[in-house]
Phi, psi and omega in degrees: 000118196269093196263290172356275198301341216263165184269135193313306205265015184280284197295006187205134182286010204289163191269350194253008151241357181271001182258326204302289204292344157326296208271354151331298207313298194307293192285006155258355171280310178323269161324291153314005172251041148270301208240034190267132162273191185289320190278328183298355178257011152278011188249285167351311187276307169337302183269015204246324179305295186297339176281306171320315177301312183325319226257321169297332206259001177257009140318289182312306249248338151290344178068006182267137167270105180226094173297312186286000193040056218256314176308291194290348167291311186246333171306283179298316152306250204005278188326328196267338146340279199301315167312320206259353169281320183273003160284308213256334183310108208255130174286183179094252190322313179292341194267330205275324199304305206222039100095047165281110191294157181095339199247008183264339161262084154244133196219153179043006162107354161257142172240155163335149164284320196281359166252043165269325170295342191258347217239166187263150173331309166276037166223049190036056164272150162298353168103319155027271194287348186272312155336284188329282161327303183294325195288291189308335178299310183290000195269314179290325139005290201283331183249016134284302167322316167266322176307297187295340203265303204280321167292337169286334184280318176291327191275305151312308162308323201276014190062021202255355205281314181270179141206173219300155186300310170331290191299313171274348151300303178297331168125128196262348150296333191261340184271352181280318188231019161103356207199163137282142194249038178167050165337327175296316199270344181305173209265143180283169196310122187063020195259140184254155181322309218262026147262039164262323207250000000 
């Protein structure tokens, strides 16, 4: 039985995998929603949807374990939120968000020269602000990265980091809390995760 590869909501009636790629939405939503107009974030959630499968199925496909799919949600949507503001940023939105001048008369597609730097590309922005988005993506990056790396480390010294080999053969909804959290999928007596997969 092939559980993995599949797109979630194709194998489980759960509501929480038939929501994952929904809620992919939100955190690229986030960052765009000042200065994004209404129809460009129907461009965001597209790509926001794709990026979440892509980001799932180069998980799977890497052998990295994220059962909650907490990477392709908050890294990759997240990053690409933030990155679709120096593409999407519309003046009209950038003058009401962050009251930048110059950029509240656009009409017929010209804008002030001096809110080309504040603006999205695809609104004759000069790439400026796109610039900008890749930097704070590596400025967050760069500060989660080290943050989780001095906490993992503290978490390791504490000895806390694993649990006993036992609790991970078996599965850790049943030794921790007694139960399955997907009763269709679970391993039958002597059965190993990879006759799941």
């Amino acid at each position: 039985m092939e559980v993995r590869n599949r797109i979630p909501c194709v194998y489980s009636l759960s509501a929480c995998f038939c929501l994952l790629p929904f809620s992919s939405f939100c955190p690229s939503f986030y960052a765009a929603s000042g200065p994004v107009t209404y129809l460009s974030h129907i461009d965001v959630a597209v790509l926001a949807g794709a990026a979440y499968v892509g980001a799932h199925h180069l998980l799977l496909k890497l052998k990295i374990d994220d059962p909650l799919d907490a990477a392709p949600i908050h890294l990759f949507v997240g990053a690409l939120g933030v990155l679709l503001v120096g593409f999407f940023a519309h003046p009209m939105f950038v003058s009401d968000a962050y009251g930048v001048e110059g950029c509240a008369t656009y009409f017929n597609g010209s804008i002030d020269e001096a809110c080309r730097s504040t603006v999205g590309v695809f609104y004759g922005g000069n790439g400026t602000l796109l610039g900008v988005q890749v930097l704070g993506i590596v400025c967050i990056a760069a500060w989660c990265g080290a943050t989780g790396f001095v906490l993992f480390i503290a978490i390791r010294a504490a000895k806390a980091l694993r649990v006993k080999e036992e609790h991970e053969k078996m599965g850790l909804d049943e030794a921790k809390h007694g139960g399955y959290a997907f009763p269709d999928f679970h391993r039958g007596e002597g059965e190993t995760e990879d006759a799941l997969l």
